[in-house]
C-alpha positions as CSV (number, residue, x, y, z in Angstrom):
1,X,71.8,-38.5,-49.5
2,X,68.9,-38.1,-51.6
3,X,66.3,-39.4,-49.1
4,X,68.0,-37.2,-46.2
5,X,67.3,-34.1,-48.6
6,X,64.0,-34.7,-49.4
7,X,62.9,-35.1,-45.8
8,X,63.4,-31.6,-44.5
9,X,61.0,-30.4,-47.5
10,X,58.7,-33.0,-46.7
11,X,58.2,-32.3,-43.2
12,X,57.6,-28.6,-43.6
13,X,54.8,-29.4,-46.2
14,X,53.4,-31.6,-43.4
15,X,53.4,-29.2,-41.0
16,X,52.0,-26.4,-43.4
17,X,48.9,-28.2,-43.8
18,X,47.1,-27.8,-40.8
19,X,47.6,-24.0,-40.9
20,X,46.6,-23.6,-44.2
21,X,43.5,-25.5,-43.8
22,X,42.7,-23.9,-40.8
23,X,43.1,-20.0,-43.0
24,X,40.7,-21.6,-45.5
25,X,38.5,-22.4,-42.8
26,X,38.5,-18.9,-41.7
27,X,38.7,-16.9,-44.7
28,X,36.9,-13.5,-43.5
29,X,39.6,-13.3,-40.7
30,X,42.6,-11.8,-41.5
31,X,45.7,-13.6,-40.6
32,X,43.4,-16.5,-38.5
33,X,43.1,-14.1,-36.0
34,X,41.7,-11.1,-34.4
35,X,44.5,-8.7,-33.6
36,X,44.0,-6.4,-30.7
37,X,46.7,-3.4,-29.7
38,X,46.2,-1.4,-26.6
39,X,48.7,1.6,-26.9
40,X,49.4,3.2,-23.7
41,X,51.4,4.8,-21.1
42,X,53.2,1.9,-19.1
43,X,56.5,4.6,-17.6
44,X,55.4,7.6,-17.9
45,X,52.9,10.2,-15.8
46,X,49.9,8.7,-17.0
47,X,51.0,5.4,-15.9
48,X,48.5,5.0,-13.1
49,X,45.4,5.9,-14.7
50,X,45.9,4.3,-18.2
51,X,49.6,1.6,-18.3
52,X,49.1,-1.9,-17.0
53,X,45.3,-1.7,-16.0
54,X,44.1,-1.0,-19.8
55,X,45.9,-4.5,-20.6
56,X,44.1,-5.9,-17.5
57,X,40.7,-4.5,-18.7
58,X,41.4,-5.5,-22.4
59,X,42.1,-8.9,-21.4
60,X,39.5,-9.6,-19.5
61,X,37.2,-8.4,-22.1
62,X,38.6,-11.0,-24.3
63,X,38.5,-13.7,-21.4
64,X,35.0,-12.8,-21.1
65,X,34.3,-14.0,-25.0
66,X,36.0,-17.0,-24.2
67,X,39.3,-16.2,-25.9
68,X,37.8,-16.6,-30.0
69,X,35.2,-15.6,-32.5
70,X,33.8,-18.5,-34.8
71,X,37.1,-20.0,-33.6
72,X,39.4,-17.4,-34.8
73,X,41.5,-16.9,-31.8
74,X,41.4,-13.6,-30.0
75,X,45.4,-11.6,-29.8
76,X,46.4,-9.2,-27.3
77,X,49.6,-7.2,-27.8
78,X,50.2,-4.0,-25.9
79,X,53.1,-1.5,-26.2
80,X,54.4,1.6,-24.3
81,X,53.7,4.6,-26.4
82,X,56.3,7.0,-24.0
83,X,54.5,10.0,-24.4
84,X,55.8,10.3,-27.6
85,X,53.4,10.9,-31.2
86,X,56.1,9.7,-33.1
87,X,57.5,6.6,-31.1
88,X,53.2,6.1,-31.0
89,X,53.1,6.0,-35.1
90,X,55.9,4.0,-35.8
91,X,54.8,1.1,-33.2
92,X,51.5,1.6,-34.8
93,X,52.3,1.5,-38.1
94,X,55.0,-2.0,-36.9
95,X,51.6,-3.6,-35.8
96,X,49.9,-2.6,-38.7
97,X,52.1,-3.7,-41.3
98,X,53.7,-6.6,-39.6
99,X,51.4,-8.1,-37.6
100,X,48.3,-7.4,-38.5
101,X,46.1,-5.3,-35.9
102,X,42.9,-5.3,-36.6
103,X,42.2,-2.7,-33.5
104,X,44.3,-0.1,-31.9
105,X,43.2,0.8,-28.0
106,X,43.9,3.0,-25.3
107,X,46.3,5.6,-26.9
108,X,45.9,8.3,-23.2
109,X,47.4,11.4,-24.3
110,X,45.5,13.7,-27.3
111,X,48.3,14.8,-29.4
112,X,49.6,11.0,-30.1
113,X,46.1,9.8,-29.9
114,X,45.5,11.9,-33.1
115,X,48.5,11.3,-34.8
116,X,47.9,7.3,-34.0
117,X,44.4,7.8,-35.2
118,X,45.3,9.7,-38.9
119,X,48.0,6.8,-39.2
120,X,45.4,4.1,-38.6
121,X,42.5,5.1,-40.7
122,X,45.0,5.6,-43.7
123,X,45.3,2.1,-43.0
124,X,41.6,1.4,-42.6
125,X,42.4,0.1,-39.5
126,X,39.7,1.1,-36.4
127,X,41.1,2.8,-33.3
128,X,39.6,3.6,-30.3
129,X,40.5,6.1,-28.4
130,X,39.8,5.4,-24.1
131,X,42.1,7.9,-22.4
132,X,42.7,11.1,-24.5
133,X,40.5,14.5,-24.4
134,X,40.9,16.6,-27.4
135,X,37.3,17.1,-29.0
136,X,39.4,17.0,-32.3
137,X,39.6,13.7,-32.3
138,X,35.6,13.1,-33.2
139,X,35.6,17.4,-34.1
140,X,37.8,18.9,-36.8
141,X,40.3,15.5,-37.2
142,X,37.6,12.8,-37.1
143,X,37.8,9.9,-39.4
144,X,35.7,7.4,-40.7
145,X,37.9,4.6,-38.5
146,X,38.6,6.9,-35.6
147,X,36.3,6.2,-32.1
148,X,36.4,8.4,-29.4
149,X,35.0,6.0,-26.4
150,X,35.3,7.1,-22.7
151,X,35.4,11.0,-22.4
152,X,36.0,14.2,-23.6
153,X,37.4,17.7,-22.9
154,X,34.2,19.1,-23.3
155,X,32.0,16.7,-21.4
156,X,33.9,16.7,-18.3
157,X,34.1,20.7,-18.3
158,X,30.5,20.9,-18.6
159,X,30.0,19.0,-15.7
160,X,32.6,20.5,-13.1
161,X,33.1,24.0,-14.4
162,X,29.2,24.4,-14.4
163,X,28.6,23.0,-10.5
164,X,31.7,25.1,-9.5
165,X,30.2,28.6,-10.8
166,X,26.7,27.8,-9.7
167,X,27.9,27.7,-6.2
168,X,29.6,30.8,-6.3
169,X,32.9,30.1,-7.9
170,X,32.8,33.3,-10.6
171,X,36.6,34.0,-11.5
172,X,39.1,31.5,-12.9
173,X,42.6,31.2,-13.4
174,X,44.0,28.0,-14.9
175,X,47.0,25.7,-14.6
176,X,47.0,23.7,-17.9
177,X,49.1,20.8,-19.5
178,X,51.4,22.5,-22.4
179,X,50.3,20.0,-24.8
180,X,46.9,19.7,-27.2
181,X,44.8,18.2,-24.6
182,X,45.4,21.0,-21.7
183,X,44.7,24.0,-24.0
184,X,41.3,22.0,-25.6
185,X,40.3,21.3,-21.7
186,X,41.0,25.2,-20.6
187,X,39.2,26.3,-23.8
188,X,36.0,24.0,-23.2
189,X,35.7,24.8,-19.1
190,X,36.3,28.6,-20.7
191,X,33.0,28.7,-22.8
192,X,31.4,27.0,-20.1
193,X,32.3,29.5,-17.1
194,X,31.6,32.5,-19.9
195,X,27.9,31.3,-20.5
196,X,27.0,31.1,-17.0
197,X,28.4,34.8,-16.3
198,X,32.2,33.7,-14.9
199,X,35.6,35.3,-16.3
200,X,38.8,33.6,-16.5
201,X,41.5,36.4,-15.1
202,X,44.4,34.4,-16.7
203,X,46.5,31.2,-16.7
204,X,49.9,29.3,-17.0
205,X,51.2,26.7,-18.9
206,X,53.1,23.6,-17.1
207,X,54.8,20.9,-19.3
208,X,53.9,17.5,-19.1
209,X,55.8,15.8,-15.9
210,X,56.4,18.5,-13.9
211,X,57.5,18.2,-10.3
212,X,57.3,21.4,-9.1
213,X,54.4,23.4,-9.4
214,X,55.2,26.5,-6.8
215,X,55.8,28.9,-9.6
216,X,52.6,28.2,-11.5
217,X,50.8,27.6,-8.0
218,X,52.3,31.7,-6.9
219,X,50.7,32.7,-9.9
220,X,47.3,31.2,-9.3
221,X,47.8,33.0,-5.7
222,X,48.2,36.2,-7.3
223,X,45.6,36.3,-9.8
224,X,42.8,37.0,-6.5
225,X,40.8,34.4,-8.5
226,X,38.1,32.3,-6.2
227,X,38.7,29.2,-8.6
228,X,42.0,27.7,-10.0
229,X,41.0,25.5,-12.5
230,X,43.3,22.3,-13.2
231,X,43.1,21.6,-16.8
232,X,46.1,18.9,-16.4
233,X,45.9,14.8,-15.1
234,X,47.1,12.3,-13.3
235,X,50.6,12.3,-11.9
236,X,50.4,16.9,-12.7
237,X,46.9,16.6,-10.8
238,X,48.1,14.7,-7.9
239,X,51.5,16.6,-7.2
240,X,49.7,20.4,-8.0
241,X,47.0,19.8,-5.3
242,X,49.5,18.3,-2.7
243,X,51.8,21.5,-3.4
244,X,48.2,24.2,-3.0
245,X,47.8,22.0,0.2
246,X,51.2,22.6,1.4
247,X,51.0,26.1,0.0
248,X,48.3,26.5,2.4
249,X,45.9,28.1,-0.9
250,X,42.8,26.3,-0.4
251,X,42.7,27.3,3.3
252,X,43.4,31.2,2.3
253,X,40.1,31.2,0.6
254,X,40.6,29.7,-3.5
255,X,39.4,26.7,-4.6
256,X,41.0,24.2,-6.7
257,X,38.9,22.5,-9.6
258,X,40.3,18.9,-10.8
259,X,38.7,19.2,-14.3
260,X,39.9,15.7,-15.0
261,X,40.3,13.3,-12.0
262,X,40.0,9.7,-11.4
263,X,39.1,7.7,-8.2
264,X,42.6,6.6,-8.4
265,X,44.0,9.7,-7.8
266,X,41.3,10.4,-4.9
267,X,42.4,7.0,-3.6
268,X,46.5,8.2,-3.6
269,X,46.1,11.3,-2.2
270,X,43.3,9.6,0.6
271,X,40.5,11.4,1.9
272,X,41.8,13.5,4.5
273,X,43.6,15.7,1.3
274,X,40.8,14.9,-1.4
275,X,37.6,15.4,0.9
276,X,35.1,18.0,-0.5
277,X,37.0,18.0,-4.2
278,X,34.4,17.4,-7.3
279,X,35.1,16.4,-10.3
280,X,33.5,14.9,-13.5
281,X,33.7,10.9,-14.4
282,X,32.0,8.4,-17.2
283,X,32.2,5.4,-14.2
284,X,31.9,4.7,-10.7
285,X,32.3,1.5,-9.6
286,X,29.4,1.7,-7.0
287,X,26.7,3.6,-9.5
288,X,24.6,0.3,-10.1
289,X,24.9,-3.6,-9.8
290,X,26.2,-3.5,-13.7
291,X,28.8,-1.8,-12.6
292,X,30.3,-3.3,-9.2
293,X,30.4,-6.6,-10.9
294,X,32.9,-4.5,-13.7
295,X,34.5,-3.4,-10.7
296,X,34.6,-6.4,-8.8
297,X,35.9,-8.6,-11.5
298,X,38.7,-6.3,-12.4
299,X,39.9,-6.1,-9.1
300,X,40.6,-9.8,-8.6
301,X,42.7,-9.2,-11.3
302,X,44.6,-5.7,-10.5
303,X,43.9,-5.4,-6.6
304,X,42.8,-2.2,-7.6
305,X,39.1,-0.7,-8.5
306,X,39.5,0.4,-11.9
307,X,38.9,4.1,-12.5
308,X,36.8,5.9,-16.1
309,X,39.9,5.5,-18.4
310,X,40.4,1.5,-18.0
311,X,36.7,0.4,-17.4
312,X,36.6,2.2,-20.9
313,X,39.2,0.0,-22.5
314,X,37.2,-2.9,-21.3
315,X,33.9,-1.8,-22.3
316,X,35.8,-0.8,-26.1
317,X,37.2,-3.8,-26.8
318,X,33.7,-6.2,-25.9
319,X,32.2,-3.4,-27.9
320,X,34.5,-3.6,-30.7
321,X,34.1,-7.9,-30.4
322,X,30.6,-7.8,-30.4
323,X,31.0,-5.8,-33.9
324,X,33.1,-8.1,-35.4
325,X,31.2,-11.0,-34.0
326,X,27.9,-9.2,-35.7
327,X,29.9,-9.0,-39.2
328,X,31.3,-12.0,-38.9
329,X,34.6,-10.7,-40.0
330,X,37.6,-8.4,-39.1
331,X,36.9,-6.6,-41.8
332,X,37.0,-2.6,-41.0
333,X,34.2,-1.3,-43.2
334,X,32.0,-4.3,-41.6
335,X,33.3,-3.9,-38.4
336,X,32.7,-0.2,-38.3
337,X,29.0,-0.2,-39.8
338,X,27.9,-2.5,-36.8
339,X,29.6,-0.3,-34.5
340,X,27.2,2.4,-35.7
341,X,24.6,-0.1,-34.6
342,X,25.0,-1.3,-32.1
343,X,23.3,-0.5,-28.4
344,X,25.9,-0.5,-26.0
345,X,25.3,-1.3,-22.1
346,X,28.1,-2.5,-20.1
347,X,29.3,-2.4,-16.2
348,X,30.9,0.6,-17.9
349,X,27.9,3.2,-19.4
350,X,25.1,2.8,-21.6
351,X,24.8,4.2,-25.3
352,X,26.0,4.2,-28.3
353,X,28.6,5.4,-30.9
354,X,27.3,8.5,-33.6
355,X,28.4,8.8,-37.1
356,X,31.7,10.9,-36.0
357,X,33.0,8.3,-33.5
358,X,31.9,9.6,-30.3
359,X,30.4,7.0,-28.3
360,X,27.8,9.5,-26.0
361,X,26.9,8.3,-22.8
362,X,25.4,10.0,-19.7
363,X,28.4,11.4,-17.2
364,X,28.2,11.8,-13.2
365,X,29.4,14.6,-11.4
366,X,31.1,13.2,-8.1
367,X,32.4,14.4,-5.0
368,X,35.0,13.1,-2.7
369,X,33.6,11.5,0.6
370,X,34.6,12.9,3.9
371,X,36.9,10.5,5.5
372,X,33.8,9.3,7.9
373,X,31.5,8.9,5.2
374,X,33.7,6.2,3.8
375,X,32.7,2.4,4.7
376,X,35.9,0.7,2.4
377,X,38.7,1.4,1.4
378,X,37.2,2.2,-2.4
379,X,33.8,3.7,-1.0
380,X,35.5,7.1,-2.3
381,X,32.9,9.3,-4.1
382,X,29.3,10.2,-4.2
383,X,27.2,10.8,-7.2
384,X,26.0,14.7,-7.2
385,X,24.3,14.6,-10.4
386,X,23.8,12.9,-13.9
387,X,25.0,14.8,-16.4
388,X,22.6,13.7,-19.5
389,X,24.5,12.1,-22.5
390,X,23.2,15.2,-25.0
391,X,24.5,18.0,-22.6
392,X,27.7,16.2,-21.2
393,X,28.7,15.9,-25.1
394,X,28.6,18.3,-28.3
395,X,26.0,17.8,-30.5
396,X,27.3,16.7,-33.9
397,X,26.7,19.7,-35.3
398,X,28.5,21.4,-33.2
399,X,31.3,18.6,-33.1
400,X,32.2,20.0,-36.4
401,X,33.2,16.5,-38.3
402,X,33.8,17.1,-41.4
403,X,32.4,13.7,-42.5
404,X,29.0,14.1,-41.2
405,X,26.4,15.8,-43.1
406,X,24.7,18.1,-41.2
């Protein structure tokens, strides 16, 4: 009886051992690992721009580093944050506590992307941010942990709003997402359609998911404005410009302005519908040979080209491996100071991140191909114009982070 008793405790010790040597082996890596969240939208409207594919892109970053750092292995874990801030904190703060995230990822909607990001750099632990708008996020509720990677309100209104007044598209009215990130898009295409001599006549307010736009859509039509600016995205974008089709708005003589599109929405709605529409991206899979290999790999993986939100998520989390393979550890403060460093040029953009978390890159103003102009099936969009990184962004002074001495 005694020998059976002793063996249970005996084997545990055994098998113990190897994982405690291998912690000691590792000690600047917490947990023996490097723990990687990507937070996004898997059910919900977002779903096809963000859900699935930023889990595909973050995964094959991590393929591409061959899986471990000084032979810490590299963790994946990804969640569906439901459009929610607070089912978005408490996963957060679960992976966190519990298991040890090192990194937090995707996080496509502003108002749980900031409340995710305030949670996490309580925590000291990095986020970064490859699908959400708000300018707050770098701007008034920057932290020192908090990295705002593929876009921004404010660089893709620069880009659109400006090439739509300067051919001749003067007066506004706006269909916005009634949330954070529709009000900061209207007010940033705003103070770019005011300084080039434009006035907004008005707008509406649709909530998130809506079906049915033909009451915000008869407003638009009344308004007599030439422009209707869409300050929404993804499943809201797609469903208000096949309702202005069907309405018949466009061919009555107003425009429609997708202030934040991808080429997967040009791809669902197909050419004959999307033809002619321009719009403001950080990546396009056929810009340069960098960039079709990105593309290429990721659709082997997805069947699918990947649009500006999940070439993002790939190109943060190499960035954010690079960092902590520089360090040589998972630790935050390190990780973030190489970060800061760090020259970034990927299949996804070149530059780098500033002192408030913005990583400022140069932008493309695109336009959808006529239906003949179109060789493949993802030979979608041309490239207008490059939109510099220093105009596409704000300038950190004018970023207003608190934490960045001007």
């Amino acid at each position: 009886m005694k020998i059976r008793s002793l063996l249970p405790a005996a084997m545990t010790a055994a098998l113990a051992l190897p994982l405690a040597a291998g912690a000691a082996d590792n000690p600047k890596f917490s947990k023996n690992e490097i723990a990687i969240g990507v937070l996004t939208d898997m059910s919900g409207p977002y779903a096809s721009l963000t859900g699935p594919g930023d889990v595909a892109a973050a995964q094959l970053a991590i393929d591409e580093f061959g899986g471990k750092i000084d032979g810490v292995p590299i963790k994946l874990i990804s969640a569906d944050h439901r459009q929610s801030a607070d089912v978005s904190s408490a996963k957060a703060r679960e992976w966190i506590d519990q298991d040890g995230v090192d990194m937090i990822t995707g996080l496509g909607q502003s108002a749980l992307g900031l409340a995710v990001q305030a949670l996490a750099s309580s925590k000291k632990v990095i986020t970064m941010n490859t699908g959400a708008g708000s300018t707050d996020l770098t701007g008034s509720q920057c932290t020192r942990y908090g990295i705002h990677y593929s876009w921004d309100n404010h660089a893709v209104a620069v880009g659109t709003a400006s090439a739509v007044v300067e051919a001749g598209g003067k007066t506004w009215f706006f269909i916005a997402a009634d949330y954070t990130f529709g009000k900061s898009l209207q007010e940033q295409a705003t103070k770019v359609i005011q300084a080039m001599g434009g006035k907004v006549a008005g707008g509406v307010r649709a909530p998130l998911g809506t079906n049915d736009f033909s009451s915000f859509l008869l407003q638009a039509q009344g308004s007599k404005a030439q422009v209707i600016g869409l300050a929404n995205a993804g499943a809201d974008t797609l469903n208000t410009i096949k309702q202005a089709n069907e309405f018949g708005i466009v061919k009555g003589g107003q425009k429609l302005a997708a202030l934040v599109m991808f080429i997967t929405d040009v791809h669902a709605l197909g050419l004959p519908v999307a033809q002619g529409l321009q719009f403001t991206t950080a990546y396009y899979w056929d810009r340069n040979d960098a960039s079709r290999a990105l593309g290429e790999r990721f659709m082997k993986v997805r069947k699918v080209m990947p649009n500006m939100d999940q070439a993002g998520t790939y190109s943060a989390v190499r960035t954010y491996l690079k960092a902590v393979q520089a360090a040589g550890t998972d630790n935050s403060d390190a990780v973030r100071e190489q970060l800061g460093k760090l020259e970034i040029d990927d299949g996804f953009s070149k530059g780098h991140i500033r002192p408030d978390g913005l990583f400022e890159h140069d932008m493309y103003l695109v336009e959808a191909k006529k239906p003949g102009e179109s060789k493949s099936e993802w030979d979608l969009l041309k490239i207008n114009k490059t939109i510099p990184a220093n105009v596409a962004f704000m300038s950190l002074k004018d970023g207003g982070c608190p934490l960045v001495n001007k």
